[in-house]
C-alpha positions as CSV (number, residue, x, y, z in Angstrom):
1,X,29.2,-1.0,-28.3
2,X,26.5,-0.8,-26.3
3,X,23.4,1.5,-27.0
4,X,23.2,3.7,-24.7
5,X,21.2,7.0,-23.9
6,X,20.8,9.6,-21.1
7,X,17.4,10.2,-19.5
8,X,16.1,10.8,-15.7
9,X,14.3,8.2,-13.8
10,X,10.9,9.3,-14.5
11,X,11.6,9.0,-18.6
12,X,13.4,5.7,-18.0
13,X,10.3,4.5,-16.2
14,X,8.4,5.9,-18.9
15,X,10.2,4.0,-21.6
16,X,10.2,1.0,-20.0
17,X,6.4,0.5,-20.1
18,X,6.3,1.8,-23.6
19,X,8.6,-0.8,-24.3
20,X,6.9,-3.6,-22.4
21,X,3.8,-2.2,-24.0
22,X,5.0,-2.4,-27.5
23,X,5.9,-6.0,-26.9
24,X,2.4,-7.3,-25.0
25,X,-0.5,-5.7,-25.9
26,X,-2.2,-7.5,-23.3
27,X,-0.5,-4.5,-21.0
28,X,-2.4,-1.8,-19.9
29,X,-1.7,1.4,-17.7
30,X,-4.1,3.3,-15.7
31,X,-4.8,5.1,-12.4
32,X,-5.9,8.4,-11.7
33,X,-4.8,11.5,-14.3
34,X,-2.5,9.0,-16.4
35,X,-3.6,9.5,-19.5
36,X,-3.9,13.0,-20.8
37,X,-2.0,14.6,-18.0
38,X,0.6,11.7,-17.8
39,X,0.1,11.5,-13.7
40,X,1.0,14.2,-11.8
41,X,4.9,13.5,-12.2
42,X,4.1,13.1,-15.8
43,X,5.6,9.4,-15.5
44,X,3.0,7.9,-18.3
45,X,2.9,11.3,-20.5
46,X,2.6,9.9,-24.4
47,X,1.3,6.4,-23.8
48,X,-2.2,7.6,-24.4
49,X,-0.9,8.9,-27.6
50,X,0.5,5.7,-28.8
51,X,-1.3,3.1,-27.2
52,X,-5.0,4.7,-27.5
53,X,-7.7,4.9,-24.3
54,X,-8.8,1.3,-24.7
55,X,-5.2,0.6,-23.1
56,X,-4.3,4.0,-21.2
57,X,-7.0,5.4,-19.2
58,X,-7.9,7.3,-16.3
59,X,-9.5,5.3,-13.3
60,X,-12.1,7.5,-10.8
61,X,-10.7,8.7,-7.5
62,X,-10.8,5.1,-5.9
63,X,-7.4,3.6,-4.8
64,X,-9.2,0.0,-3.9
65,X,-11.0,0.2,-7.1
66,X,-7.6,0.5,-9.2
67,X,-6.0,-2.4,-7.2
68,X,-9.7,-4.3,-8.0
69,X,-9.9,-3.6,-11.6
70,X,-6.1,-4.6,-11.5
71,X,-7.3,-8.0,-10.3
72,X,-10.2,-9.0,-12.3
73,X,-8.5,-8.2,-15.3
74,X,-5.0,-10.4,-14.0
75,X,-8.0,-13.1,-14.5
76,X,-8.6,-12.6,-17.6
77,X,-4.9,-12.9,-19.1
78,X,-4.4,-9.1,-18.8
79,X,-0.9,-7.2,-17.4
80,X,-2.0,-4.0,-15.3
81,X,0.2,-1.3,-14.7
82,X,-1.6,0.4,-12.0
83,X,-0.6,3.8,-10.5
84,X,-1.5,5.1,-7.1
85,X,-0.6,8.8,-7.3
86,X,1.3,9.2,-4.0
87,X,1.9,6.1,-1.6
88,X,-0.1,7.8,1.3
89,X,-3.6,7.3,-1.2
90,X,-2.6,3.1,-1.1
91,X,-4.4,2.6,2.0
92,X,-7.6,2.5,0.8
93,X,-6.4,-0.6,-1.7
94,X,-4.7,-1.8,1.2
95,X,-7.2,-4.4,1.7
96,X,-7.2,-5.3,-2.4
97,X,-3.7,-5.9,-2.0
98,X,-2.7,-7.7,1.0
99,X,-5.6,-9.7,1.4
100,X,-6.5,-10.0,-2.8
101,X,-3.6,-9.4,-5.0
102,X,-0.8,-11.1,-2.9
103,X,-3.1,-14.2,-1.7
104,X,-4.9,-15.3,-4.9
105,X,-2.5,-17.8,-6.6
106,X,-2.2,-19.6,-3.4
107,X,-5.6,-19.6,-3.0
108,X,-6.4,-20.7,-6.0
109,X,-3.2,-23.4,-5.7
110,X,-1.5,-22.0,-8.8
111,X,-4.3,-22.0,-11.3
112,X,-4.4,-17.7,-11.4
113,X,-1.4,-15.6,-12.0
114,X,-1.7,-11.8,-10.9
115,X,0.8,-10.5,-13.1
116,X,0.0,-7.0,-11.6
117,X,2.5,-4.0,-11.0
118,X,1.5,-1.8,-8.6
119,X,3.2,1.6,-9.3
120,X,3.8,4.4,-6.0
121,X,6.0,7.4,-6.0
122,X,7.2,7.0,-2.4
123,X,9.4,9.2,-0.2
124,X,9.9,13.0,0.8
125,X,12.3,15.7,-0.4
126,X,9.8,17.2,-2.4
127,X,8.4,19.6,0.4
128,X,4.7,18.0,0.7
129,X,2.8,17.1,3.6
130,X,1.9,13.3,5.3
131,X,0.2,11.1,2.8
132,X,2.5,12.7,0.0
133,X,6.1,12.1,1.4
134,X,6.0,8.4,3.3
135,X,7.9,5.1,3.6
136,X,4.7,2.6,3.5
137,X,6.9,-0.3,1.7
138,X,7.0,-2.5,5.2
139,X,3.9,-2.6,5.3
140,X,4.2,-4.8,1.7
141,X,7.4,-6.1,2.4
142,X,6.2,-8.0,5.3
143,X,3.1,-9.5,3.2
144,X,4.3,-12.8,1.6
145,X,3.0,-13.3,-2.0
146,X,3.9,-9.4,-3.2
147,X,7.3,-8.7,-4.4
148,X,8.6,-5.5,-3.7
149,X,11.3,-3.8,-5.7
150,X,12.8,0.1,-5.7
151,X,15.0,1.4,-8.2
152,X,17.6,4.6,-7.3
153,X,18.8,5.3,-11.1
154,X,17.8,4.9,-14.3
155,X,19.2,2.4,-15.8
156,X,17.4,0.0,-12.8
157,X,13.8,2.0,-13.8
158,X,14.0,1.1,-17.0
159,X,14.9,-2.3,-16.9
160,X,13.1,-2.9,-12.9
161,X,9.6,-2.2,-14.4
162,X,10.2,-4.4,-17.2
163,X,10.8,-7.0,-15.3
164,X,8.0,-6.2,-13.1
165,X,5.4,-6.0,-15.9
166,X,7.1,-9.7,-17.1
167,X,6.6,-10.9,-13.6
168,X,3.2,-13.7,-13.2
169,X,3.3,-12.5,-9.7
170,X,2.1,-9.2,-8.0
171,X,5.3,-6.3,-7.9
172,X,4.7,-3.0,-5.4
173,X,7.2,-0.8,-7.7
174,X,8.0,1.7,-4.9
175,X,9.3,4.7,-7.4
176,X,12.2,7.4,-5.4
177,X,9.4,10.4,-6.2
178,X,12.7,13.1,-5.1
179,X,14.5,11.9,-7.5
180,X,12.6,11.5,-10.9
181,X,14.6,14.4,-12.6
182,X,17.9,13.0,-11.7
183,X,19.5,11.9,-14.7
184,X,21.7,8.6,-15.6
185,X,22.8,6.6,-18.1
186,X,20.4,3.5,-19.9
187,X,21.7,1.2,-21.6
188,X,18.9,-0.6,-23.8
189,X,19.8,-3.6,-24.7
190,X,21.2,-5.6,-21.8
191,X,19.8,-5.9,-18.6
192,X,21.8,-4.9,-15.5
193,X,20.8,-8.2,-13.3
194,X,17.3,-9.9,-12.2
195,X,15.2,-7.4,-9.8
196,X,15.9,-8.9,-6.9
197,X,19.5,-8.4,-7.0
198,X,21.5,-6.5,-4.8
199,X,24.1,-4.4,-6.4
200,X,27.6,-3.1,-4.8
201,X,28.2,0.4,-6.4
202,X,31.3,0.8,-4.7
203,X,33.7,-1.0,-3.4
204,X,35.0,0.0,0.4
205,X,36.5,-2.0,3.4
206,X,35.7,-1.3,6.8
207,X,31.9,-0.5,6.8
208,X,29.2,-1.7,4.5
209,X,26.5,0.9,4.4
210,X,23.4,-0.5,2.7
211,X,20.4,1.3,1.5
212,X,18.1,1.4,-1.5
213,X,15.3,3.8,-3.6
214,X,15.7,7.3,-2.7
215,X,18.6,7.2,-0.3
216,X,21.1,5.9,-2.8
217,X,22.8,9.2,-3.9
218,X,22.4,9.9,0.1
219,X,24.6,6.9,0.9
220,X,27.4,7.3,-2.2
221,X,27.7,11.2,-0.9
222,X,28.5,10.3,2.6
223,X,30.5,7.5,1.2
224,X,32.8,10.0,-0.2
225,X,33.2,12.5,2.2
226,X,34.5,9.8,4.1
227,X,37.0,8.2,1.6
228,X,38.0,12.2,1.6
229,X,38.8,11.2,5.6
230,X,40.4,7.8,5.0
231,X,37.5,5.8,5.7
232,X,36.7,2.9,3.1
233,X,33.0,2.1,2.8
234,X,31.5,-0.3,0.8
235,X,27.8,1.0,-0.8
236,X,25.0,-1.3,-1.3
237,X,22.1,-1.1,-3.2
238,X,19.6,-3.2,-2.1
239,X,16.9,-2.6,-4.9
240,X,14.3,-5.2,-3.5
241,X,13.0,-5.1,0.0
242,X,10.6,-8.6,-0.8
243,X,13.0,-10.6,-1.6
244,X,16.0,-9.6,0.0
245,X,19.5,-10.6,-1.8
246,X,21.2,-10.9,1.6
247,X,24.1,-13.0,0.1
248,X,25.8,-10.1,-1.3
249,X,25.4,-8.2,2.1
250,X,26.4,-11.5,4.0
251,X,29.2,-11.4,1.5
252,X,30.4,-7.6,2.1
253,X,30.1,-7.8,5.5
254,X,32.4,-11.2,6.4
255,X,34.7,-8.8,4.7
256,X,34.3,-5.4,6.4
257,X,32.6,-6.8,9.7
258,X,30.8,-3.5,10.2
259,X,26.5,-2.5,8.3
260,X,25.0,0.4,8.5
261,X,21.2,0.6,7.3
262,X,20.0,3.6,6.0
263,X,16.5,4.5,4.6
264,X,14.0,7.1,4.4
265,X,11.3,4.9,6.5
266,X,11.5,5.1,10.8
267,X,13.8,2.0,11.9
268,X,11.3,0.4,14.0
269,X,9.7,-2.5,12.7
270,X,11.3,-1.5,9.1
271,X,12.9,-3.4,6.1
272,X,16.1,-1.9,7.7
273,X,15.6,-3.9,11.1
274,X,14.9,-7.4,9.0
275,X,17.9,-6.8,7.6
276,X,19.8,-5.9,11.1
277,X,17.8,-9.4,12.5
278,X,19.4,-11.1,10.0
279,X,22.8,-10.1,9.3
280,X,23.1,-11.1,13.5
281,X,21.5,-14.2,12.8
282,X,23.6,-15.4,9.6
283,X,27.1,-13.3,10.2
284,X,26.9,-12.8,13.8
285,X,31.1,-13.7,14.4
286,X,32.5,-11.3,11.7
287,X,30.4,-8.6,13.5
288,X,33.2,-6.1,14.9
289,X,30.3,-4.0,15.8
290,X,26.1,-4.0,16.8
291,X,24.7,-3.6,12.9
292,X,23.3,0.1,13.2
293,X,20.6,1.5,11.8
294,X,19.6,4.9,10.2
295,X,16.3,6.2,9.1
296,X,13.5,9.3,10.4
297,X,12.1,9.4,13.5
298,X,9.0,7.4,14.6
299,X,6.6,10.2,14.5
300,X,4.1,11.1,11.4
301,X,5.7,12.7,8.3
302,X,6.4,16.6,9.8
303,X,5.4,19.9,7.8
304,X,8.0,21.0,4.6
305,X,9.7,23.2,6.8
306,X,11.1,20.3,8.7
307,X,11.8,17.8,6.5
308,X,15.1,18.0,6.2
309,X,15.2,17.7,9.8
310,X,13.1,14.4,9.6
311,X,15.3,12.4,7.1
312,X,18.8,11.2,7.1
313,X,21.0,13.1,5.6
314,X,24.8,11.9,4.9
315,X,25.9,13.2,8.3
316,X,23.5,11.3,10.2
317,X,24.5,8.2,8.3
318,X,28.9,9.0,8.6
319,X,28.0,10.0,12.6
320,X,26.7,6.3,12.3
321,X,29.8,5.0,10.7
322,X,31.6,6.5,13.1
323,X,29.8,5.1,16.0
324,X,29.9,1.3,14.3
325,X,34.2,1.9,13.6
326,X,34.6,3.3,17.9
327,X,32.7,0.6,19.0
């Protein structure tokens, strides 16, 4: 019998770094507001508590000098768990990371590790502006030497940042923001898979529809309003957009011969169009139909009152099905 426990995303998360913490105390959390207020989404509330302010602390108001302090202390045999309290405040650490962080063990031909998790609630939903609702993890994905990983339940969180914080190389740990509070089952003591494994969460057919992070419960409702229809589709959760486990979609799609992409990010020049690029590349004969895309518009992230406009929803994503099964 497996133990097991019920907790939302943003506890699993939590629970996994107290965990990771409890068994390396050469891991140490910090970013803006995470000790005593626990980050904004209250993500690290307690670790201060338990782990003291030599390894939870606040950092100043300085996104490059996070991702910095990250690094210099990677060189000194230290795990950093570094938050960046909305993905639109990463840019300033851009630099850090892609030119830094991802680049340093090459540079160095092996002789550094940057065991470094990078930590950013991501996505909209939660009726905030630009630079507190965006889909930055291209940007990332397309940067060799960072791996990037997104959990959409719990069970993932608390194992995926694990995993990360284990990791000798840099993770972006792109957190679904909308759905912290959703609850799911953990179970503690056995991993579900390695963090850069794509999982099927259900079984279907005639289109594979794959997707990832905050989209997930997006997908598996749209999924079932069309099994309600007679349509069979097969979900995919991709959980890492650096590197991508396209066997398993390879896999689902010799069997269906139809994908549908689906994220929160615009399509152009996205995760979701690799994926497309290479799913034509690698399975382009048991394509019955162009792979399709779904995602929000290329224009900047809109005011709350039109966010539900802006992102996919499950009827933009069946009205894609539907196109892919005409074709």
């Amino acid at each position: 019998m497996s133990n097991s426990v019920e907790m939302p995303i943003a506890k699993a998360i939590n629970a996994g770094i107290q965990k990771a913490m409890q068994k390396n105390n050469k891991v140490l959390v910090f970013g803006e507001d995470v000790a005593e207020l626990g980050g904004v989404f209250r993500v690290t509330e307690g670790l201060l508590t338990e782990f003291g302010n030599k390894r939870v602390f606040n950092s100043p108001i300085a996104e490059s000098g996070i991702v910095g302090t990250a690094i210099g202390l990677a060189m000194r045999g230290y795990r950093s768990v570094a938050e960046i309290q909305f993905e639109g405040f990463v840019y300033p650490a851009f630099n850090q990371i892609v030119s830094q962080l991802a680049k340093l063990t090459n540079r160095s031909e092996g002789h550094l590790s940057m065991p470094v998790v990078v930590r950013i609630p991501y996505g909209g939903g939660i009726g905030a502006v630009e630079h507190h609702s965006e889909s930055p993890e291209a940007y990332f994905s397309h940067t060799p030497g960072l791996r990037v990983i997104s959990p959409s339940n719990s069970n993932d969180a608390y194992w995926m940042i694990q995993q990360a914080i284990e990791s000798n190389d840099p993770v972006i740990f792109f957190e679904p923001k909308r759905r912290y509070w959703q609850k799911g089952m953990v179970n503690l003591d056995t991993p579900p898979s390695g963090m850069h494994d794509a999982k099927v969460l259900r079984e279907g057919t005639q289109v594979t529809l794959v997707s990832y992070g905050p989209m997930i419960p997006t997908a598996l409702q749209a999924a079932e309003v069309a099994a309600a229809e007679g349509t069979s589709i097969e979900v995919i959760d991709l959980r890492s957009m650096s590197p991508i486990d396209f066997q398993t979609i390879i896999n689902s799609v010799m069997k269906t011969g139809r994908l549908v992409v689906a994220s929160e990010a615009s399509t152009s020049f996205s995760v979701s169009a690799e994926i497309a690029a290479k799913v034509a590349e690698l399975a382009f004969y048991h394509l019955e139909a162009p792979v399709i895309r779904v995602g929000s518009f290329d224009v900047p992230y809109p005011p709350a009152k039109l966010e539900e406009l802006f992102l996919p929803d499950a009827d933009r994503i069946l009205e894609a099905v539907d196109r892919s099964l005409n074709y």
